[in-house]
N, C-alpha and C positions, 0 to 999 in steps of 0.2 A: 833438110826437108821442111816445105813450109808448114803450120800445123798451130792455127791459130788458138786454138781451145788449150795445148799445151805450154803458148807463149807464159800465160800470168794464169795464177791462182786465184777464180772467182769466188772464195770461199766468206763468207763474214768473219771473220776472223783475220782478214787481211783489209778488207772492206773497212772497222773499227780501225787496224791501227794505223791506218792513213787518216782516219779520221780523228785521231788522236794524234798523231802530229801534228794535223792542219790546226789545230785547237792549241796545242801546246807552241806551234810557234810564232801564231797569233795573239798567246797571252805573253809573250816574252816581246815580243815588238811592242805591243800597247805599252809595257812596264818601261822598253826603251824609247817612249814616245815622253814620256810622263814630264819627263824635265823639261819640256819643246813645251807640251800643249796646259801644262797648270798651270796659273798666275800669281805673280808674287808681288811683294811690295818696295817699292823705291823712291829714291827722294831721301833729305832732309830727318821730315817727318813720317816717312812712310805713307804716304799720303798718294802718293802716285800707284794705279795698278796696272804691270805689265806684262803681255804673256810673250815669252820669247819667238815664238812660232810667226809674231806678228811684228816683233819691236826688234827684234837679231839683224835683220836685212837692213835698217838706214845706216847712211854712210857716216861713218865717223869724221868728225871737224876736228881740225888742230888749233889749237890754241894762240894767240898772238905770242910772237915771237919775243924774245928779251928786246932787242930793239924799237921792236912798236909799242910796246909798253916806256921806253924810255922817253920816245916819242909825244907819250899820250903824256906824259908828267911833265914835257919840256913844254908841254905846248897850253898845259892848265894852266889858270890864272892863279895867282898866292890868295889866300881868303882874305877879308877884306877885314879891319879892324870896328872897332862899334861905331866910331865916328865915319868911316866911310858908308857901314852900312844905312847909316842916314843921309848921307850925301847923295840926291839924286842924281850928279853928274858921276858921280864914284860907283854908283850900281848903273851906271848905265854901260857906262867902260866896261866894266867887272861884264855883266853879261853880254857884249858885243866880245871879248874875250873869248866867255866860253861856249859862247854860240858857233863861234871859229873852230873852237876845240874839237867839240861835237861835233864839226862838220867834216871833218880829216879821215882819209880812208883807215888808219889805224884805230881811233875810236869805233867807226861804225862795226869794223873786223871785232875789237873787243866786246858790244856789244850784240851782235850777231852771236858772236860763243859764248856769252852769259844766256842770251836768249836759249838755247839748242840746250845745253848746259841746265838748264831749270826747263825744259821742256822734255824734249823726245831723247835728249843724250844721258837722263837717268836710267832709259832704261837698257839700252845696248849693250854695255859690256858682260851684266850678268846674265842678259839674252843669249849673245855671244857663247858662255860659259857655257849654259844649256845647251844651244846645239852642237855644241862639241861633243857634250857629254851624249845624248842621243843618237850621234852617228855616230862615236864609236862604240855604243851602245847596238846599234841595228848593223854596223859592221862587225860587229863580234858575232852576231848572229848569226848573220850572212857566211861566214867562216866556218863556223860550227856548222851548221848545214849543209855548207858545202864539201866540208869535211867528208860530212858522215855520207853525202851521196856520193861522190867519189869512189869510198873505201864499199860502200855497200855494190858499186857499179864493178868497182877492180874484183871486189872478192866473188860477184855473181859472174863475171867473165874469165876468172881462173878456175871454176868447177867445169869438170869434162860431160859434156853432152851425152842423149842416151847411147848417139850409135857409138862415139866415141868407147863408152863403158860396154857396150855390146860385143865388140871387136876385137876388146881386152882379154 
């Protein structure tokens, strides 16, 4: 029988403790937010401030391979000795050398990742770290709540109804 007044208890007392859940599972999300949205320090010298929520998302670069580093050493000049360094046709070599050097896709590859590396690549991996940490933070939550609305849903639909109890 349909009988909407008897569906739910309008009582304040049920009114507060939905309103205390809504509160309590909004201070547990903020708490699993914390590690995502506060900023910390990275770099060197600490010197760098990063907030994961913002710096997690770029793409991690790999490194020049054993190869192109063998590359980049085959391919630099030997330093020059004192008398060459005064010799202007000896530093002119020396630097048409390593002007060559620096111009080879294995150099630019290694400094492209020193760049990123002393830029935006400090701060990612402890980014990284945090949003792992806040979704399984805010999945833990999600669980527990789901939990409990479940178990509150199974156990409110294994109580026997009035006519049910009437009939008894």
């Amino acid at each position: 029988m349909f009988d909407p007044e008897r569906d739910e208890d309008h009582t304040a007392r049920r009114f507060y403790l939905r309103l205390l859940a809504v509160v309590v599972i909004s201070a547990a999300a903020c708490a699993a937010l914390w590690p995502s949205v506060s900023g910390f320090a990275a770099g060197e010298d600490h010197q760098t401030g990063c907030v994961a929520i913002r710096d997690g998302w770029h793409a991690d670069r790999s490194g020049p391979s054993a190869a192109e580093r063998s590359a980049i050493l085959a391919t630099y000049p030997a330093p020059l000795t004192e008398a060459e360094r005064n010799d202007p046709v000896a530093m002119a070599r020396f630097r048409a050398q390593l002007q060559a050097a620096e111009a080879s896709p294995a150099w630019q590859h290694e400094v492209a990742y020193e760049d990123w590396v002393a830029g935006a690549g400090q701060c990612v991996h402890e980014s990284r770290h945090r949003l792992i940490l806040s979704g399984l933070g805010l999945g833990g939550i999600g669980l527990v709540v789901g939990g409990i609305a479940l178990f509150r849903r199974t156990r409110t639909s294994l109580r026997p109804s009035d006519a049910q109890v009437a009939t008894a």
